[in-house]
C-alpha positions as CSV (number, residue, x, y, z in Angstrom):
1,X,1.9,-6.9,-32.2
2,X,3.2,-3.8,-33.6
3,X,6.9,-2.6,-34.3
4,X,5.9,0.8,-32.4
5,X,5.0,-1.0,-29.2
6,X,7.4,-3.5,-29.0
7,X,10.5,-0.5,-29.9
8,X,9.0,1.4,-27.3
9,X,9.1,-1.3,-24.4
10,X,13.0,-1.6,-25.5
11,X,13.4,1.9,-25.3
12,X,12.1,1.8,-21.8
13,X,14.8,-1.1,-21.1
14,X,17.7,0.6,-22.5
15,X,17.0,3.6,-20.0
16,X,17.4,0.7,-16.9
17,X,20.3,0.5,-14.8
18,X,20.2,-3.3,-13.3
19,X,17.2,-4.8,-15.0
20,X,17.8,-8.9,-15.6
21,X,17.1,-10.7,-19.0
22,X,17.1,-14.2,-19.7
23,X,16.3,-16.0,-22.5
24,X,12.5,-17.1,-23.0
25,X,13.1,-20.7,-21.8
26,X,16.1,-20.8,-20.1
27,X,14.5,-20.4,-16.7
28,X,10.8,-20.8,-15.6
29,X,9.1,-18.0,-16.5
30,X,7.3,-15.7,-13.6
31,X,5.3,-12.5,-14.6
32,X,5.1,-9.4,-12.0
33,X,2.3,-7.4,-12.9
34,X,1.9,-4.1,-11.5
35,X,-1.4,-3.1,-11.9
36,X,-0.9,1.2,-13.0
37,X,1.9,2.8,-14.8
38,X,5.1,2.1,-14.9
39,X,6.2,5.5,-13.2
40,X,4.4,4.3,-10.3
41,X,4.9,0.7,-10.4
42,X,9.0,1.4,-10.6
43,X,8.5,3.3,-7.8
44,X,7.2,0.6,-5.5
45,X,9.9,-1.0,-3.3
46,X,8.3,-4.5,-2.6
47,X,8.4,-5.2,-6.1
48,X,12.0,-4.4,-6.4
49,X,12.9,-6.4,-3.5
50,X,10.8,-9.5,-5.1
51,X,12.5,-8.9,-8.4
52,X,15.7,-10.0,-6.4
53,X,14.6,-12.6,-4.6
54,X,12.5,-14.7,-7.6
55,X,15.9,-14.2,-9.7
56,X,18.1,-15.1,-7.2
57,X,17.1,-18.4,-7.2
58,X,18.6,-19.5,-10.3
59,X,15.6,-21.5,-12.0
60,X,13.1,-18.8,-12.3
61,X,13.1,-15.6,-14.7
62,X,11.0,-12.7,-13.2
63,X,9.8,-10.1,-15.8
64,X,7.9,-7.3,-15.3
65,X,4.3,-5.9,-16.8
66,X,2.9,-2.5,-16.1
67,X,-0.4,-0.6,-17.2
68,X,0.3,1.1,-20.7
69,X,-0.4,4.7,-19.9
70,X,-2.2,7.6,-22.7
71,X,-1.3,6.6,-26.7
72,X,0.4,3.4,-25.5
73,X,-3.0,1.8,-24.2
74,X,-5.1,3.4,-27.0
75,X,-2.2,1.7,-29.5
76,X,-2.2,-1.9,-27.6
77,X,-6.0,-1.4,-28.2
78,X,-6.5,-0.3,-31.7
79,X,-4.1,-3.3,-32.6
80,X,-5.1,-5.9,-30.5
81,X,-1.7,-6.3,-28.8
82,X,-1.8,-8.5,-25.8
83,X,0.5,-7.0,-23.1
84,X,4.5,-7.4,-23.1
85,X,6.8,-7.8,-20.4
86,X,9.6,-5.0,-20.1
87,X,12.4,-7.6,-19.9
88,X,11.6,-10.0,-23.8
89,X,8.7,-8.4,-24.4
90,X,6.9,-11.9,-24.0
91,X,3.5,-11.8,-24.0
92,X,1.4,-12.2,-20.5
93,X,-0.4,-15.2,-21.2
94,X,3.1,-17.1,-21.9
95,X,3.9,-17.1,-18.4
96,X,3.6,-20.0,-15.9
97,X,2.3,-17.7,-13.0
98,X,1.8,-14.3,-12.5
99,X,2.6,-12.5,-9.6
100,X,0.3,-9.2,-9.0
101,X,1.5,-6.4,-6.6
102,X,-2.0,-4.9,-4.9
103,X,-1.8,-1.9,-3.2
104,X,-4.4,0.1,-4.0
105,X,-8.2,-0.6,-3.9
106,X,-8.6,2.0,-7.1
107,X,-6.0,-0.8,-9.2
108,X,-8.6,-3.6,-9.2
109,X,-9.8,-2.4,-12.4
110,X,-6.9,-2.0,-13.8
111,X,-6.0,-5.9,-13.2
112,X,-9.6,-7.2,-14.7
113,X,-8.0,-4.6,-17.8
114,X,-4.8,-6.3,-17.9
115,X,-5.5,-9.7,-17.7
116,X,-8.4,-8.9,-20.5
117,X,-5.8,-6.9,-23.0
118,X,-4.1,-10.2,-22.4
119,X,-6.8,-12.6,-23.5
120,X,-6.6,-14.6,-19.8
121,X,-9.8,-15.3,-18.3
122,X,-10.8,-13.4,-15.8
123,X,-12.7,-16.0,-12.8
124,X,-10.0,-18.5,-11.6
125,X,-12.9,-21.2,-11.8
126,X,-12.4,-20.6,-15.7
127,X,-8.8,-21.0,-15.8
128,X,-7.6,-25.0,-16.2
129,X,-3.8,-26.0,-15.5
130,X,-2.3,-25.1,-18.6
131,X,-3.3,-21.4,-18.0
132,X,-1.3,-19.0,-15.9
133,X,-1.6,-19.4,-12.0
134,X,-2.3,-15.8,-10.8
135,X,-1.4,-15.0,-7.3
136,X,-2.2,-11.6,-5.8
137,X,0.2,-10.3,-3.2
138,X,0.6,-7.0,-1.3
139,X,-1.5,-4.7,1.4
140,X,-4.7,-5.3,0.1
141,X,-4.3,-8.9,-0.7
142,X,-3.3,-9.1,3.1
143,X,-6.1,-7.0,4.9
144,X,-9.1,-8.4,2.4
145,X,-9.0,-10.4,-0.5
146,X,-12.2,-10.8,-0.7
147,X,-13.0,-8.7,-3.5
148,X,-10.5,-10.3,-5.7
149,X,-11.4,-13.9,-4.4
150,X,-13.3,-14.5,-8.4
151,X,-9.9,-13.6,-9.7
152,X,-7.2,-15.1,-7.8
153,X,-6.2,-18.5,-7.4
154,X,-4.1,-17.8,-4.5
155,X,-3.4,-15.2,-2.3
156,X,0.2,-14.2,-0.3
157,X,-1.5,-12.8,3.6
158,X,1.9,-10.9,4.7
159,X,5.0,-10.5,3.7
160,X,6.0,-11.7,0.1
161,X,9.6,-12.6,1.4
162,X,8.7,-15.2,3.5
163,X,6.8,-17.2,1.1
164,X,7.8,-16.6,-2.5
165,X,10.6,-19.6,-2.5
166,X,8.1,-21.5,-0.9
167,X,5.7,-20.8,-3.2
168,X,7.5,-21.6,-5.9
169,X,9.0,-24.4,-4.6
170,X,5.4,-26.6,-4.3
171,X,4.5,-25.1,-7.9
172,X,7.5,-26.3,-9.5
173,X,7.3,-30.0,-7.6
174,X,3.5,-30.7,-8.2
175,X,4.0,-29.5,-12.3
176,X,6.7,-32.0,-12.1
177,X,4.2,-34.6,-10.7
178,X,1.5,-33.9,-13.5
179,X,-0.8,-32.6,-10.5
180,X,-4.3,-31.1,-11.7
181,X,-4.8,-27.6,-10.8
182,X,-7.2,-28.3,-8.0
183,X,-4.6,-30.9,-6.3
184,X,-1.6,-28.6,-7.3
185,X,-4.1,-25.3,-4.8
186,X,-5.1,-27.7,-2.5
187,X,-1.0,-28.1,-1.5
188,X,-0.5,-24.5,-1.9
189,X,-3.4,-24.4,0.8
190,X,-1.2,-26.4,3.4
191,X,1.6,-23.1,3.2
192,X,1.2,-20.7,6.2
193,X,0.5,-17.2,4.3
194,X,-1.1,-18.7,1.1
195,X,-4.7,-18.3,0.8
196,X,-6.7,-20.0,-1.7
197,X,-10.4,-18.5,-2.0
198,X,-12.0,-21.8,-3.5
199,X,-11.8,-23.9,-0.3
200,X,-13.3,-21.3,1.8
201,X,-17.2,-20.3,0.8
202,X,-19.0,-17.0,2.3
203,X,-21.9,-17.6,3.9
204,X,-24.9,-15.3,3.7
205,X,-28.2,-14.2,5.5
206,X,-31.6,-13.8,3.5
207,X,-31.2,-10.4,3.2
208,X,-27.5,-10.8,1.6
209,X,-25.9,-9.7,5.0
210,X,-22.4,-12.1,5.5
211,X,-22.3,-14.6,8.1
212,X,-19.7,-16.3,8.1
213,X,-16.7,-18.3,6.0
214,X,-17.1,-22.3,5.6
215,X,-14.2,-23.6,4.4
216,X,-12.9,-27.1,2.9
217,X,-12.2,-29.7,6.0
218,X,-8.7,-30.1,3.7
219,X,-7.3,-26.6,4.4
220,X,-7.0,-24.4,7.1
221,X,-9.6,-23.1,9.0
222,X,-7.9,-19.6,9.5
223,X,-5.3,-18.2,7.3
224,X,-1.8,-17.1,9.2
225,X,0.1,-13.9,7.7
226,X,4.0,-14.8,7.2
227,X,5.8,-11.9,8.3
228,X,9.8,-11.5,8.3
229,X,11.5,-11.7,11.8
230,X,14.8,-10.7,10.3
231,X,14.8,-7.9,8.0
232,X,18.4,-8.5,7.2
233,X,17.9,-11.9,5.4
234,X,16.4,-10.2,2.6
235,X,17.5,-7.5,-0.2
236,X,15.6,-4.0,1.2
237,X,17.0,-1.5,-1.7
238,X,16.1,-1.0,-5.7
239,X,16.9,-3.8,-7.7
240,X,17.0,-1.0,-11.0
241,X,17.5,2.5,-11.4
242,X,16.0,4.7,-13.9
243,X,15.2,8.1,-15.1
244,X,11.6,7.1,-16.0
245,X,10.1,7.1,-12.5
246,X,8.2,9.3,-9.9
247,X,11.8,9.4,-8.1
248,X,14.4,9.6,-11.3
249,X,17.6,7.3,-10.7
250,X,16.9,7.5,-6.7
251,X,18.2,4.6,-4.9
252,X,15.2,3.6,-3.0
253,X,16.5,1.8,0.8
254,X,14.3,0.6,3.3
255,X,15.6,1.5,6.7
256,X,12.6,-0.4,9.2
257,X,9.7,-2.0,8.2
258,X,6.1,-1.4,10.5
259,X,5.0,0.9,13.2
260,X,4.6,1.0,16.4
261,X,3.3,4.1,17.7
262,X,-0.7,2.3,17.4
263,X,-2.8,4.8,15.0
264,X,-6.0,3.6,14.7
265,X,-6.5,4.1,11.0
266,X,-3.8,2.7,9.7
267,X,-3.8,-1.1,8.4
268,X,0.1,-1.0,7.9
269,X,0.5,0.0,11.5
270,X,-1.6,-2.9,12.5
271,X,-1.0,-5.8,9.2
272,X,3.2,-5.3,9.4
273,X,3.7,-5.3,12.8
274,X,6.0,-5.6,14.9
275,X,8.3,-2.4,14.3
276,X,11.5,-4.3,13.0
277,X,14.7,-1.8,12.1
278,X,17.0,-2.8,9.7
279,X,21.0,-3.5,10.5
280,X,23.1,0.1,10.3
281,X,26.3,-1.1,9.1
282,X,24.6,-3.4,6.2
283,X,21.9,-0.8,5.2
284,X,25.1,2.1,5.2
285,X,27.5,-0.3,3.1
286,X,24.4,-0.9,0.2
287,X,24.2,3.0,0.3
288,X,27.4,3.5,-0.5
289,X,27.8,0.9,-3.0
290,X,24.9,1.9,-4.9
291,X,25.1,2.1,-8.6
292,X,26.9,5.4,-9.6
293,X,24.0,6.4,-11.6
294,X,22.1,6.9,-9.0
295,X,21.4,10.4,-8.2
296,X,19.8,10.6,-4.7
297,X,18.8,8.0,-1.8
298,X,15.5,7.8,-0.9
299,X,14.9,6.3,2.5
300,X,11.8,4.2,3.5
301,X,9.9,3.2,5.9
302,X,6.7,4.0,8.1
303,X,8.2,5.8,10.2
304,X,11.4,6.9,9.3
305,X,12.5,9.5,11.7
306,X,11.8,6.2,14.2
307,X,14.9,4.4,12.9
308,X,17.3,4.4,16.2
309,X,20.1,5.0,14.3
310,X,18.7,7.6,12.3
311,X,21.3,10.3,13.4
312,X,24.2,8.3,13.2
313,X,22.7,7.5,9.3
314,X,22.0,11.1,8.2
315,X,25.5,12.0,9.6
316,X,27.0,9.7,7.1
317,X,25.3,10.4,4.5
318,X,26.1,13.9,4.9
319,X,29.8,12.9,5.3
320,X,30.3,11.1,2.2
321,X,28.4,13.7,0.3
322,X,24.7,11.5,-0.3
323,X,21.8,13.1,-1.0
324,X,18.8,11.5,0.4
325,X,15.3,12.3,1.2
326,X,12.7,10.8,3.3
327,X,9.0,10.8,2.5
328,X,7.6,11.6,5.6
329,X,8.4,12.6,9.5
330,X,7.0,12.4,12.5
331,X,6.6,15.9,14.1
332,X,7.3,14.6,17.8
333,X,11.5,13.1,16.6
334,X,12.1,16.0,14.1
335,X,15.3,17.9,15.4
336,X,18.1,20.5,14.1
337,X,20.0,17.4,13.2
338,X,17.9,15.7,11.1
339,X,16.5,18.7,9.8
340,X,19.7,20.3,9.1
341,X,21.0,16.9,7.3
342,X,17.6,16.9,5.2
343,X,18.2,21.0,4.1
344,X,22.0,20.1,3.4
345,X,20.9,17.1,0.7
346,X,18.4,20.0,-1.0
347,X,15.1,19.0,0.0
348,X,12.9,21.6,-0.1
349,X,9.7,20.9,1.3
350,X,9.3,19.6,5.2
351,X,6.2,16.7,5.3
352,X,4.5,16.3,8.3
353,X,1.4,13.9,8.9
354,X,-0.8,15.6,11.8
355,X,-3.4,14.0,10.4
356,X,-6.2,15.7,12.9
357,X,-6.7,19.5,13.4
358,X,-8.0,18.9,16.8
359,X,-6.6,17.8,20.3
360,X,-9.7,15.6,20.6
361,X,-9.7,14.2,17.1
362,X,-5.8,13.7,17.6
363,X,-6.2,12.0,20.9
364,X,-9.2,9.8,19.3
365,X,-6.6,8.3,16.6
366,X,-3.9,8.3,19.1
367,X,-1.6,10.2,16.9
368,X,0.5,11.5,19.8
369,X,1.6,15.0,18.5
370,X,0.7,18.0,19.7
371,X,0.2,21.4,17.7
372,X,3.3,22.9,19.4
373,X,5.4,19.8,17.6
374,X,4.3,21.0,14.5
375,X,5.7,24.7,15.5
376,X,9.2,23.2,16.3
377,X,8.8,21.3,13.3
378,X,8.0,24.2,11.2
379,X,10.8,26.5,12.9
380,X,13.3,24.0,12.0
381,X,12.6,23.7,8.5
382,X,13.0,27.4,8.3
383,X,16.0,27.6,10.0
384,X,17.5,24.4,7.8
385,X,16.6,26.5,4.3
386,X,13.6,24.1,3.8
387,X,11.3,26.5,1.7
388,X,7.8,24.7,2.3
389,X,5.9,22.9,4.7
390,X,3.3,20.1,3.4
391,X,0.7,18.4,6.4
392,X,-1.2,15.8,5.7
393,X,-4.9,16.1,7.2
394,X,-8.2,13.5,6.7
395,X,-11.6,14.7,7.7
396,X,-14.9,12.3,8.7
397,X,-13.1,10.2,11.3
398,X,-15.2,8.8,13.8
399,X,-16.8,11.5,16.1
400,X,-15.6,14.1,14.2
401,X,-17.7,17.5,14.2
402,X,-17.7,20.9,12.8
403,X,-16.1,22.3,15.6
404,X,-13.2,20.3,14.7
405,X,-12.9,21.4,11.1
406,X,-13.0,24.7,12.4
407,X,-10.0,23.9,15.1
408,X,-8.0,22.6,11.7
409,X,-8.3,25.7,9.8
410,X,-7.3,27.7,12.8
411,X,-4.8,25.2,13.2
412,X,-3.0,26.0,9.6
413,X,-3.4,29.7,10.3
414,X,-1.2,29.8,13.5
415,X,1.4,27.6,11.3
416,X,1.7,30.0,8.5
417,X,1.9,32.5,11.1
418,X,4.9,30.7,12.7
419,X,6.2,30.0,9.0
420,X,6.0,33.6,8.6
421,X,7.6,34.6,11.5
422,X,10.6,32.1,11.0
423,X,11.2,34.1,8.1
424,X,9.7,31.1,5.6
425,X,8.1,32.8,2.7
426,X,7.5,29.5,0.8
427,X,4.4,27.5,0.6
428,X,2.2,25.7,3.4
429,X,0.7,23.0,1.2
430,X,-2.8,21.3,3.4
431,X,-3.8,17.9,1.9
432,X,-6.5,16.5,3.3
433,X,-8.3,13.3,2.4
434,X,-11.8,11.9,3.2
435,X,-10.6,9.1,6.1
436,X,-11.5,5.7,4.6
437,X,-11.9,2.8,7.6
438,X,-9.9,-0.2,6.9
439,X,-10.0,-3.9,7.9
440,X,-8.1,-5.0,11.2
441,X,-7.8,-1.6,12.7
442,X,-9.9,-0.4,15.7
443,X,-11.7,1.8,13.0
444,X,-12.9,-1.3,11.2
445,X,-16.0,-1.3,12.2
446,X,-16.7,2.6,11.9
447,X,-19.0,3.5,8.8
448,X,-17.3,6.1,6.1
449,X,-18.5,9.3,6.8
450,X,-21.6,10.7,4.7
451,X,-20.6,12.3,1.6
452,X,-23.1,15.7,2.5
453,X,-21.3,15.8,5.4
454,X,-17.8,15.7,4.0
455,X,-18.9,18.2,1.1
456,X,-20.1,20.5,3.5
457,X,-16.6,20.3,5.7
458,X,-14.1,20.2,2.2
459,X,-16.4,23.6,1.4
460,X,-15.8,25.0,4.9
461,X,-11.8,24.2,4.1
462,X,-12.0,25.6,0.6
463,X,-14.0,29.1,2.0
464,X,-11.4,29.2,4.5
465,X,-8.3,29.2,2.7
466,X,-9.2,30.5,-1.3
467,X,-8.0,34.2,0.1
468,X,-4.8,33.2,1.4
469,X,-1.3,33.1,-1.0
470,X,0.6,30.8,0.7
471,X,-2.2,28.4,1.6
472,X,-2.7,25.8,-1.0
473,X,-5.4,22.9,-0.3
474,X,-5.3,20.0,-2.3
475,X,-8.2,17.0,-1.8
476,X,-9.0,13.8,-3.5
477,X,-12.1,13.1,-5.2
478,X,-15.3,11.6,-3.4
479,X,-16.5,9.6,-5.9
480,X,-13.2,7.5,-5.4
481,X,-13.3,7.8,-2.1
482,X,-16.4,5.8,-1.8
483,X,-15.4,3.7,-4.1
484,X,-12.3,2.8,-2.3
485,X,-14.5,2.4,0.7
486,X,-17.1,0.1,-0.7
487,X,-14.3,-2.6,-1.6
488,X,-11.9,-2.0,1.5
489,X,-14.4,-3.6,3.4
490,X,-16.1,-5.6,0.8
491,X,-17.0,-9.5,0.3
492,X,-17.0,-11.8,-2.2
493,X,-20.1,-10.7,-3.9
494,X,-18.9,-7.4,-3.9
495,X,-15.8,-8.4,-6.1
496,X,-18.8,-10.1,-8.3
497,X,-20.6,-6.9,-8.5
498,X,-17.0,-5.4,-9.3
499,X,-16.6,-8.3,-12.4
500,X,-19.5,-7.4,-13.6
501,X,-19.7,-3.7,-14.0
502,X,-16.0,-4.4,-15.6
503,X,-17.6,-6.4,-18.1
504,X,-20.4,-4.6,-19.1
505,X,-18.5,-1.3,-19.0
506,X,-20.5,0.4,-16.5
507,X,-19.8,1.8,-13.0
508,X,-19.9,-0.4,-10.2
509,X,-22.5,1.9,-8.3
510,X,-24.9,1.9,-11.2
511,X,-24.7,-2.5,-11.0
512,X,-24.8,-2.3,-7.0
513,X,-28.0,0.3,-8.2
514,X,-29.4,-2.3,-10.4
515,X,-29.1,-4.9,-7.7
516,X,-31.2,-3.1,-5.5
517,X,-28.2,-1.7,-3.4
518,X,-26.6,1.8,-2.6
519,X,-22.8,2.0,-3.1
520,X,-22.5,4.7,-0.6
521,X,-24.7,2.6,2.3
522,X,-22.2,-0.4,1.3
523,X,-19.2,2.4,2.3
524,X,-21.2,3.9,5.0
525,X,-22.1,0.3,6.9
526,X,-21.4,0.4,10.4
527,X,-20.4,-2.6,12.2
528,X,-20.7,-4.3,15.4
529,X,-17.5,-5.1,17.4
530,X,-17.8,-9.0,17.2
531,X,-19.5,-9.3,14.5
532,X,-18.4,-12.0,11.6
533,X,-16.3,-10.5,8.8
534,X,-15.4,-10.6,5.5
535,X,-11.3,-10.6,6.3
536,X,-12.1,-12.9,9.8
537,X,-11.1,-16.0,8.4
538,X,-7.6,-14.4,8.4
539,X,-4.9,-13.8,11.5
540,X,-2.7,-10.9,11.7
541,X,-1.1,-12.2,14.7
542,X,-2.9,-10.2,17.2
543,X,-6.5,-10.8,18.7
544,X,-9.5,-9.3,17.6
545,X,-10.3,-8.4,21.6
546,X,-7.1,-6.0,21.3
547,X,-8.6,-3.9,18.7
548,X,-12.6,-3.7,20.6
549,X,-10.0,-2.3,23.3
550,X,-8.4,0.3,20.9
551,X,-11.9,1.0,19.7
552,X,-13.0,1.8,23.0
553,X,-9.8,3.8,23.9
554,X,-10.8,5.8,21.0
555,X,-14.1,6.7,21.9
556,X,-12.7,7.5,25.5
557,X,-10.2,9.8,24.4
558,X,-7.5,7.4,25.8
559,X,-3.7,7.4,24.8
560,X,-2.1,4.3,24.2
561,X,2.0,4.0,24.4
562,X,3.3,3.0,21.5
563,X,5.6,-0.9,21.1
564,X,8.6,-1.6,23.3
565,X,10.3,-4.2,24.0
566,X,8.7,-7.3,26.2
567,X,5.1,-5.6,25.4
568,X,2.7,-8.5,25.0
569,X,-0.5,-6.0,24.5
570,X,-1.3,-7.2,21.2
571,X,-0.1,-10.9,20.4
572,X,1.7,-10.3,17.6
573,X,5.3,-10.5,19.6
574,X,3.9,-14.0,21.7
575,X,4.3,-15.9,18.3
């Protein structure tokens, strides 16, 4: 341990408005581990809201670990530091369990680093009792663990509200018993929402293909999600404030939690379900009585502008002189109002999500927005004072041509043309993505587009736009973008593959390579509707026949309505 490192994580505390120490000792000790920096780990909600929660409970002292970013790594390195935790600077390995946050497919790596720097083994077959418990939580955790199923001993499917006490609760009890670790996972197993990967084996073909899940007659056969039916029994805002984040001292408040309006890409339209909306007068008061150093309030959710009250919200704000922000609107709800409210608390820059250029492709992800909803978007962020407009596009969803890459470009003309005749001299800012299929959507099955192809149409974007000032595209890599692909919908031997290219310090698509297999024909398998699964074992509440439906719908150019009350389309609302 150096001086430098360990003055530099108290620096970092100092900074904190709301951050909770305890004495190494005085409670059981739980790690968080947030597997990238701490600018974007900080900025992460659930984690807050878990921070609360853990320490609430009186017995248990959460503290936090983030991936050192620049000099800081290369210094933990050079010295042989294992990693610290923000709140004693304790080191990683000291803690009973640790609790990893997984939202991103592109942080697995950074785990297998973290746990490394930290001298834990990495398999969970290596690790006896005495060793940290690690237990992986969050959106990926949820839609496939697989590819982390070597690493974790348990795994939270769902919301981490519903089970954390629990969790915690059987952990505690059986350490108190003297259980082995085996005995101590096998009770874990009985929880509803806690998966543990070494009673269940993947089954495989001859040729490697997967077959099926086996699993221990002791556990469960499938693996329910816990999900919260009331939002309001649980904290929803930032736990602590600081300057050192992607959004400096903002008071981050979730107004609703899922979405109902049924796009068939998204996961967290389909794996948080149903649409739940926070209570007005509750979420209002916390707003207000926010710590003062808080400069601006950032309100979350997937879809925001969905909130019913949202009106009635921005109006108060507004009243008592609160600036807030949201993250990102629906075209089809935007109004003066809101917009007006948004422009008053200095935002600058309307976000929009059309996510298709086309009417077909729109229609084929059931978006439900039309191109002259982006107009009266666009008109009212001029007439609010908003300078720029930023739309989110992807590109190689399913049946997507040329043609349609064409319409988008066309698209984005006629909107800086309204921009410009609304008197908006700002920006238009275009970022479009490579669309990457996820588990239990109706895109599941649907193979990643092939990367020639999505060259070819990010050049026709690029040729389209590189003469035009106001027009600024930004994309994401597509080396990544397979990547992200590859394990989205990966198994258990890919998260071996994964291990292994980690440990011998080479890319994952030159191990896959030496295996005999193609990373990109990994991202680009296409699937058969019925076919067994990596992430089947698991149940999101609604039935696997709703989202063949969807899939059809899609490829028929059908519109499906989005939640409402007494709908019983899915499942999710007969539990």
């Amino acid at each position: 341990m150096t001086w430098e490192l360990k003055n530099k994580i108290q620096e970092i505390l100092a900074k904190e408005t709301g951050a909770q120490c305890f004495a190494p000792g005085a409670r059981r000790a739980f790690a968080f581990l947030y597997p990238n920096s701490y600018k974007v780990g900080m900025s992460n909600l659930g984690m807050h809201i878990l921070y609360q929660i853990i320490n609430g409970r009186g017995d248990t002292a959460c503290e936090r670990f983030f991936l050192p970013d620049g000099k800081t790594l290369a210094e933990y390195k050079r010295t042989k530091t294992p990693l610290m935790s923000i709140e004693t600077q304790r080191q990683l390995a000291d803690f009973e369990i640790i609790g990893v946050m997984m939202s991103f497919e592109m942080d697995y790596t950074n785990l297998l680093a973290m746990l490394q720097m930290s001298n834990i083994k990495l398999r969970a077959a290596e690790r006896n009792e005495k060793e940290p418990l690690i237990v992986i939580g969050g959106p990926c955790a949820t839609f496939n663990p697989e590819p982390l199923a070597e690493v974790a001993d348990v795994f939270v499917i769902g919301e981490g509200e519903e089970v954390i006490n629990d969790l915690l609760d059987v952990v505690y009890k059986g350490r108190e018993q003297g259980l082995g670790k085996e005995e101590l996972l096998l009770n874990l197993a009985q929880l509803e929402g806690l998966y543990v990967p070494r009673f269940y084996t993947p089954q495989y073909d001859a040729d490697g293909n997967f077959t099926g899940m086996e699993h221990d007659s002791r556990v469960p056969a499938i693996v329910k999600r816990r999900w919260v039916r009331d939002l309001d029994k649980y904290p929803n805002t930032s736990a602590i404030l600081t300057s050192e984040t992607e959004f400096q001292n903002m008071f981050i408040a979730e107004v609703a939690r899922g979405c109902g309006r049924h796009c068939r890409f998204c996961m967290a339209g389909y794996c948080f379900r149903k649409p739940r909306a926070r209570n007005y007068d509750l979420l209002l008061d916390k707003i207000l009585n926010r710590p003062a150093v808080s400069e601006k309030v950032g309100l979350m959710g997937a879809a925001v502008s969905d909130y019913p009250q949202i009106h009635e919200l921005t109006s108060a704000l507004i009243q008592n002189k609160v600036p807030f922000t949201v993250a990102s609107l629906r075209a089809d709800t935007l109004d003066s109002l809101l917009a007006d409210a948004l422009a008053q608390s200095g935002q600058q820059t309307m976000t929009v999500a059309p996510e298709a250029g086309s009417e077909k492709m729109r229609n084929i992800i059931n978006k439900g927005i039309t191109e002259e909803d982006i107009y009266k978007a666009v008109t009212l962020a001029a007439a609010s004072g908003m300078k720029n407009v930023k739309l989110y596009y992807m590109i190689g969803l399913p049946q997507e041509e040329d043609a349609d890459i064409d319409e988008m470009t066309e698209m984005v003309r006629r909107i800086r043309k309204k921009m410009d005749e609304a008197g908006n001299k700002g920006d238009l800012i275009i970022s479009v993505n490579a669309f990457v299929p996820k588990p239990f959507t109706p895109f599941q099955w649907s193979p990643l587009c092939n990367t020639k192809i999505l060259k070819k149409r990010f050049k026709m974007l690029e040729t389209a736009f590189k003469k035009e000032k106001h027009i600024k595209l930004l994309t994401e890599s597509l080396k990544e973008t397979v990547l992200q692909a590859a394990l989205a919908r990966g198994n258990r031997k890919t998260g071996q593959f994964l291990l292994q290219a980690f440990m011998e310090g080479i890319p994952l698509k030159q191990v896959l390579k030496n295996s005999g297999l193609d990373i990109e024909k990994l991202a680009g398998a296409e699937y058969e509707p019925g076919c067994p699964l990596p992430w089947k074992h698991l149940d999101m509440g609604f039935k696997e026949a709703y989202l063949i439906k969807e899939w059809e719908n899609a490829k028929a150019q059908r519109f499906t309505p989005m939640c409402f009350d007494g709908c019983k389309r899915c499942g999710v609302c007969e539990e």
